[in-house]
MARLOVEX-898565 format. One record per residue (C-alpha): x, y, z; residue in one letter. Coordinates in steps of 0.001 Angstrom, whole numbers, padded with zeros to 6 digits, always signed. Layout:
N
XYZa...
END
This chain:
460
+055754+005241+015118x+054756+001915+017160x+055958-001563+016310x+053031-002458+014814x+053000+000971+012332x+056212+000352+011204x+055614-003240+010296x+052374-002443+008435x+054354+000726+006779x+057385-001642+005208x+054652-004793+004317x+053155-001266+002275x+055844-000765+000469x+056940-004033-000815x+053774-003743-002909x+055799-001444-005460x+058122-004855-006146x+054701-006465-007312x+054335-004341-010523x+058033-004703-011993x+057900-008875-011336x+054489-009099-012933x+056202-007184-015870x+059333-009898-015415x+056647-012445-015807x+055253-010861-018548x+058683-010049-020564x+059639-013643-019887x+056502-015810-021207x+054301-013908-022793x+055954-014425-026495x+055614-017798-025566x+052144-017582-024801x+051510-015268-027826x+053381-018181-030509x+050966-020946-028385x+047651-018752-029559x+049134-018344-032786x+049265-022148-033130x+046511-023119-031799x+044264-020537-032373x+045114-019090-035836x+046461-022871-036882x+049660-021046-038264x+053770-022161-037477x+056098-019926-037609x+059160-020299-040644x+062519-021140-039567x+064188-018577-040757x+066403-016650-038577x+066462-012742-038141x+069068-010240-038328x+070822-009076-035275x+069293-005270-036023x+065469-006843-036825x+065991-008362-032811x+067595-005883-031802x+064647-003076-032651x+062035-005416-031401x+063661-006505-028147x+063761-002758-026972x+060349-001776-028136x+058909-004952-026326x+060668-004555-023471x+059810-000440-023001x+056336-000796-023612x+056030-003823-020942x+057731-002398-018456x+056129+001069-018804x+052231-000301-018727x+052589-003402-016204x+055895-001553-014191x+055872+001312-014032x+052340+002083-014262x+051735-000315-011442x+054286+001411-009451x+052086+004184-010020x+048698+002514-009059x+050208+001279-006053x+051923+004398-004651x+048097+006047-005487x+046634+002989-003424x+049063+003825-000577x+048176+007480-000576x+044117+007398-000492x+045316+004986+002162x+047099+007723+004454x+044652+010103+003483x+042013+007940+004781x+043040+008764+008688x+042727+012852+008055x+039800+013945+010526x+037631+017374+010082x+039137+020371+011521x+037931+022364+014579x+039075+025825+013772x+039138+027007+010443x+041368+029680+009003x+039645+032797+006708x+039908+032098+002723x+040167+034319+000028x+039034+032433-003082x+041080+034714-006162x+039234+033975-009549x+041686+035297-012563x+039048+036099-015835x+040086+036978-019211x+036905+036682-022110x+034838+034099-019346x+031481+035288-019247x+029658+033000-020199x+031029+030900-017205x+031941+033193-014894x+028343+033216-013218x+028427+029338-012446x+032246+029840-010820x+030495+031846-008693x+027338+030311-007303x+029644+027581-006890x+031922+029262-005058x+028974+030521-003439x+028044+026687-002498x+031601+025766-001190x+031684+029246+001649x+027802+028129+002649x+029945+024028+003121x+033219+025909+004696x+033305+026409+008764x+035104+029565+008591x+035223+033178+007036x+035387+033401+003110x+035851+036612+000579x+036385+036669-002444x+038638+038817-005278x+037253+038037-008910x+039839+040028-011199x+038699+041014-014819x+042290+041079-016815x+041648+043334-019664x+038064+041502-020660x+036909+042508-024310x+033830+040905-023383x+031212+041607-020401x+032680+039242-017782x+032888+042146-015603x+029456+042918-015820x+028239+039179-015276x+030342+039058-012456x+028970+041856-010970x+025030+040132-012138x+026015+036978-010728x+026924+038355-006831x+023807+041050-007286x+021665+038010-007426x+023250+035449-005282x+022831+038571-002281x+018927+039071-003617x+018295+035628-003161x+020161+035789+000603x+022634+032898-000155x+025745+035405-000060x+027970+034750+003215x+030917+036004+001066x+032062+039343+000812x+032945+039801-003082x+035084+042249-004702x+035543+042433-008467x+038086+044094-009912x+038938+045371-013518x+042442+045523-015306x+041546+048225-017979x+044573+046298-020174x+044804+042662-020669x+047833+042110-018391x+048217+038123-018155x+047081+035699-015889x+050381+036289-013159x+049150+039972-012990x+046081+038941-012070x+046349+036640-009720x+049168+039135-008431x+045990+041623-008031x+044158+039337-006036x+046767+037850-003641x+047670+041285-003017x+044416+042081-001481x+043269+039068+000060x+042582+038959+003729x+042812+034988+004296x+045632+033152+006135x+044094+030614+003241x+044408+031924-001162x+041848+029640-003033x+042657+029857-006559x+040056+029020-009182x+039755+029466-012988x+037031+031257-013994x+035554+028580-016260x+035835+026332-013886x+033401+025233-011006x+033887+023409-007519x+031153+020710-005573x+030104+022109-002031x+032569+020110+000153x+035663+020932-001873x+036850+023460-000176x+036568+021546+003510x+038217+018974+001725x+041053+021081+000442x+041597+022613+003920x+041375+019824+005748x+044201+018275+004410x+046308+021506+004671x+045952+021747+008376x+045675+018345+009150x+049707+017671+007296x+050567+021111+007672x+051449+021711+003593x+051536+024801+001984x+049786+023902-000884x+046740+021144-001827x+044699+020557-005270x+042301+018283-006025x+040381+016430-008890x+039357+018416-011943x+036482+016519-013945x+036875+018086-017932x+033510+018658-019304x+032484+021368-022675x+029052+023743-022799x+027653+021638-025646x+028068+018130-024557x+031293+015595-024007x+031763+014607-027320x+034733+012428-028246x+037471+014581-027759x+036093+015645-023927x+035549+011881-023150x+039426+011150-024224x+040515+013887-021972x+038179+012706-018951x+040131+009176-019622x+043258+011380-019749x+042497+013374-016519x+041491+010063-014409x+044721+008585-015270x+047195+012021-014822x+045367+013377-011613x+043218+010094-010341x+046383+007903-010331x+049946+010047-010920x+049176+013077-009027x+047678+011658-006371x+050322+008621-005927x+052974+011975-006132x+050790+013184-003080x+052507+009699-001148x+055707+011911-000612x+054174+015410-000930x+055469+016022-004068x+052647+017042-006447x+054599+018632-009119x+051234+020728-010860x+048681+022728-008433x+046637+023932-011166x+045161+027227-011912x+041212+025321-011710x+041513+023640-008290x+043994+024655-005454x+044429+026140-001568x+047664+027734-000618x+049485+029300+002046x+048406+032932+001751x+051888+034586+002644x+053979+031810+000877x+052092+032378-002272x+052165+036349-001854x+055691+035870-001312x+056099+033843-004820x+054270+036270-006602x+055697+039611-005244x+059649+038394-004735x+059796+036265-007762x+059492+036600-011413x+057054+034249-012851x+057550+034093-016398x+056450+030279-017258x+053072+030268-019471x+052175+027476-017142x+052593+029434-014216x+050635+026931-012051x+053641+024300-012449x+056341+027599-011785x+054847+028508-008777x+053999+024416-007202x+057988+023985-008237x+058698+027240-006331x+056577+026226-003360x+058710+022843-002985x+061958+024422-003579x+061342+026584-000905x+060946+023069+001533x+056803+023994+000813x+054796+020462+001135x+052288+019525-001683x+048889+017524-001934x+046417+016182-003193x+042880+015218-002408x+040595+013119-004380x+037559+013637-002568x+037947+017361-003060x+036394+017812-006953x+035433+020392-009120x+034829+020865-013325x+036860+023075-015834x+036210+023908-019576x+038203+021453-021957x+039039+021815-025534x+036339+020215-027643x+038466+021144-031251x+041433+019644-032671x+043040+023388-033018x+042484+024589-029520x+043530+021056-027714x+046566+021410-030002x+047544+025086-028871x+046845+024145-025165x+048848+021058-025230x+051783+023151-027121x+051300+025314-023879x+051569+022937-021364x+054491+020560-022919x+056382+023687-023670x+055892+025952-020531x+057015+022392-018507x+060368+022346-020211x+060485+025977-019571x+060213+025129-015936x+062483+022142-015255x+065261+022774-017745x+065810+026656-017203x+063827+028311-014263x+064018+025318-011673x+066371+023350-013338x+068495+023027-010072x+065702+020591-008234x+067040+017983-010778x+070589+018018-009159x+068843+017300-005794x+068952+013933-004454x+065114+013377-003376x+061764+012450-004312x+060657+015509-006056x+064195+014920-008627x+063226+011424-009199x+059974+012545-010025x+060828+015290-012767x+063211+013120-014242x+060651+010654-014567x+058580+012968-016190x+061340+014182-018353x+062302+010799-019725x+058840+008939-019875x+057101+012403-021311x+059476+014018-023139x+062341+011403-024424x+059687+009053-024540x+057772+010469-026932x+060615+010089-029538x+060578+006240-028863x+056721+006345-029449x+057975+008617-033068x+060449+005995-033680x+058349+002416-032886x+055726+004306-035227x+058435+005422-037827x+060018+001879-037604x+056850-000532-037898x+056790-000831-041744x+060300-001852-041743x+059802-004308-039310x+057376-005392-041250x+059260-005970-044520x+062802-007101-043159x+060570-009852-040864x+061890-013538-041044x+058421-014351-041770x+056267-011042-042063x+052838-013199-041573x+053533-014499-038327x+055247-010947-037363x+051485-009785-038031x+049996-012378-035975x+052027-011613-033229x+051038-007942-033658x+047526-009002-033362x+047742-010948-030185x+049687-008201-028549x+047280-005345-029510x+044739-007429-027706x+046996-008062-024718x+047734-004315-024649x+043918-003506-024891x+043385-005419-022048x+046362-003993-019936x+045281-000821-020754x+041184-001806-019461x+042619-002434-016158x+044426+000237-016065x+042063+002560-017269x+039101+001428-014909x+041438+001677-011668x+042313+005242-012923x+038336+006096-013064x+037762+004407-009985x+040448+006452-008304x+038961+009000-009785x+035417+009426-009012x+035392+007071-005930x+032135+005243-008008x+031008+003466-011161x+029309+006234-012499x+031816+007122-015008x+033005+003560-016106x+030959+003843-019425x+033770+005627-020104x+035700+002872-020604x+034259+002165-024260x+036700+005218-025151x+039909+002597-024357x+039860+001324-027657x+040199+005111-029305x+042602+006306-026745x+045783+006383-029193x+044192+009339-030886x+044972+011663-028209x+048024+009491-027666x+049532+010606-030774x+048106+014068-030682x+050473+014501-026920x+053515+012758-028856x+053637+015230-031992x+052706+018100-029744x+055506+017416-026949x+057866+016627-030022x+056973+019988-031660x+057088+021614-028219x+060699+020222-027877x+061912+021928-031341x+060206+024967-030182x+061957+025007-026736x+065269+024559-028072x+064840+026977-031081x+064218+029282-028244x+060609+029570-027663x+059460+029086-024133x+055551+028809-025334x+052596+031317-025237x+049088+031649-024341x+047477+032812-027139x
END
């Protein structure tokens, strides 16, 4: 690295100081600020009564853990995503590209099994190299593998078939790590594609995927996965799109500044074909979020992971209370699964990936008993106040401030995202946000009692 590089690398990284002193600044003045529009703009002065050491106490830690986390730490975040497009920027199109063998694990998919595969179709027609594919029906009590079968019959009548397709039948449902076991077995590519069944990929995905694999030589790259539902994005879809922009627009891909992604996920991913293999045929996967078991595998074996926003695609979401709740119970408890028992020795390690899971095991996981508690705690606040009016009024203010932290926030996440505007009318959803805010708190506290009653989570 030149002179110059260097320079421009440490001026880089001095950004991630920016976030924590505007949170300083913040902390410092803004209940200051908040008493100023209380008098000015409400025409109200606070009593001068003093409050108990405990009332202070409470309210001191809440304040200070909620700045911190959405100007700090989420800045950090924003910044370290900022720094990554930035590298990623300088990747140029390969010459040579290796064979793929896109492995599509089905259980009960078909009424989307036929759009995975024209899409699929769409990506090999984009890709410079060789592609097959391995579509494996795990026990289907529907007729998957007959729309499979429908889908490639017509996509070779209508000559836009460069992919050689096999489809393949468990006659017992088996679970998704058999079947993706099935396919990797029998894949031909230097290069495994894995993709969801109900979920779909744009044309240049895969070129974007692979690029970024040769070009930093990792053994592993995912992408961004846009959550959409059959009958329309109703409310509960357009809370998970916000969701999604934010935990794959912004976190994953600032984790992608150190090759760290923690989650290559079963809907969008490229991976080493013999590393993967290897995984699947020496190791026993037993997480019911397998996708985080094996990307944790991958990087304990010295594996580097990405992550490309340009490179897109589209999976089924939960549109129901009941089935967002059981998939969220699945993620939140398959994840402690994974970092406290089956990889629990990458938090001992003294590098980026540790600092990351503990991160996500404190902020997540701990932190969702602080959100339990500042709920659980707000009505006594309330009562043992000095003067419980202008505790309200001070409530009011900050919700606003908050809102408009969380704007900011939200629209660089979307941005990040989608690369344009198109999707910022999603930002009318900030406001009801805390719905599926609380939703993830109860379900990674009930995921936690779960865990340590012994559970380590199922699929169905």
């Amino acid at each position: 690295m030149n002179p110059s590089s260097k320079k421009r690398f440490s001026i880089g990284y001095l950004l991630f100081l920016l976030p924590f002193a505007l949170a300083y600044l913040s902390w410092a003045y803004f209940p200051s600020v908040a008493q100023w529009i209380i008098a000015r703009g409400f025409g109200y002065s606070a009593s001068e009564r003093a409050a108990s050491f405990v009332w202070l106490a409470f309210i001191s830690f809440f304040y200070t853990w909620y700045t911190f986390l959405a100007i700090g730490f989420a800045g950090t975040w924003i910044v370290a995503a900022f720094l990554a497009r930035r590298k990623r920027a300088g990747v140029e199109r390969g010459m040579f590209y290796p064979m793929v063998s896109f492995v599509v694990p089905a259980f009960n998919e078909e009424a989307h099994v036929a759009s995975c595969v024209a899409s699929l179709q769409a990506c090999a027609e984009a890709y410079g190299g060789n592609c097959e594919a391995i579509l494996v029906d795990d026990g289907s009590t529907d007729f998957t593998f007959e729309a499979a079968w429908r889908a490639v019959r017509d996509s070779k009548t209508a000559g836009k078939c460069r992919v050689r397709w096999k489809v393949i039948k468990h006659m017992v449902n088996l679970g998704k790590v058999e079947a993706l076991r099935t396919g990797v077995n029998v894949a031909l590519g230097q290069v495994v594609a894995v993709v969801d069944a109900d979920s779909k990929w744009f044309p240049g995905t895969l070129v974007q995927l692979v690029d970024a694999m040769l070009a930093d030589d990792k053994k592993a790259v995912t992408g961004y996965i846009h959550p959409r539902a059959d009958d329309g994005d109703g409310l509960l879809v357009s809370l998970q799109q916000l969701e999604y922009s934010q935990g794959l627009g912004i976190d994953r891909c600032a984790q992608s500044l150190g090759s760290c992604v923690l989650v290559v996920p079963g809907a969008i991913g490229v991976y080493h074909a013999d590393l993967l293999r290897q995984i699947l045929t020496d190791g026993n996967i037993r997480s019911v979020t397998e996708d985080s078991e094996i990307t944790l595998a991958i990087q304990k074996r010295g594996g580097r992971v990405g992550y490309v926003s340009a490179a897109r695609g589209s999976t089924d979401a939960p549109n129901v209370l009941g089935a967002l709740w059981r998939q969220r119970l699945r993620w939140f408890t398959g994840w402690l699964h994974n970092i406290l028992d089956i990889h629990a020795d990458l938090f001992r390690r003294v590098s980026w990936l540790s600092a990351l899971l503990w991160y996500s095991f404190v902020f997540e996981f701990v932190g969702a008993f602080v959100d339990l508690a500042a709920v659980a705690a707000f009505p006594f606040l309330w009562w043992f106040a000095p003067d419980p009016l202008n505790f309200g009024l001070h409530l009011v203010v900050f919700w606003a401030y908050g809102l408009l932290i969380s704007f900011v926030n939200q629209a660089v996440a979307l941005r990040f995202a989608y690369g344009d505007n198109q999707h910022l009318k999603l930002l009318r959803y900030t406001p009801l946000y805390p719905f599926l805010w609380i939703i993830n708190v109860f379900a990674r506290l009930r995921s936690i009692v779960a865990y340590a009653g012994g559970s380590n989570g199922k699929w169905r």
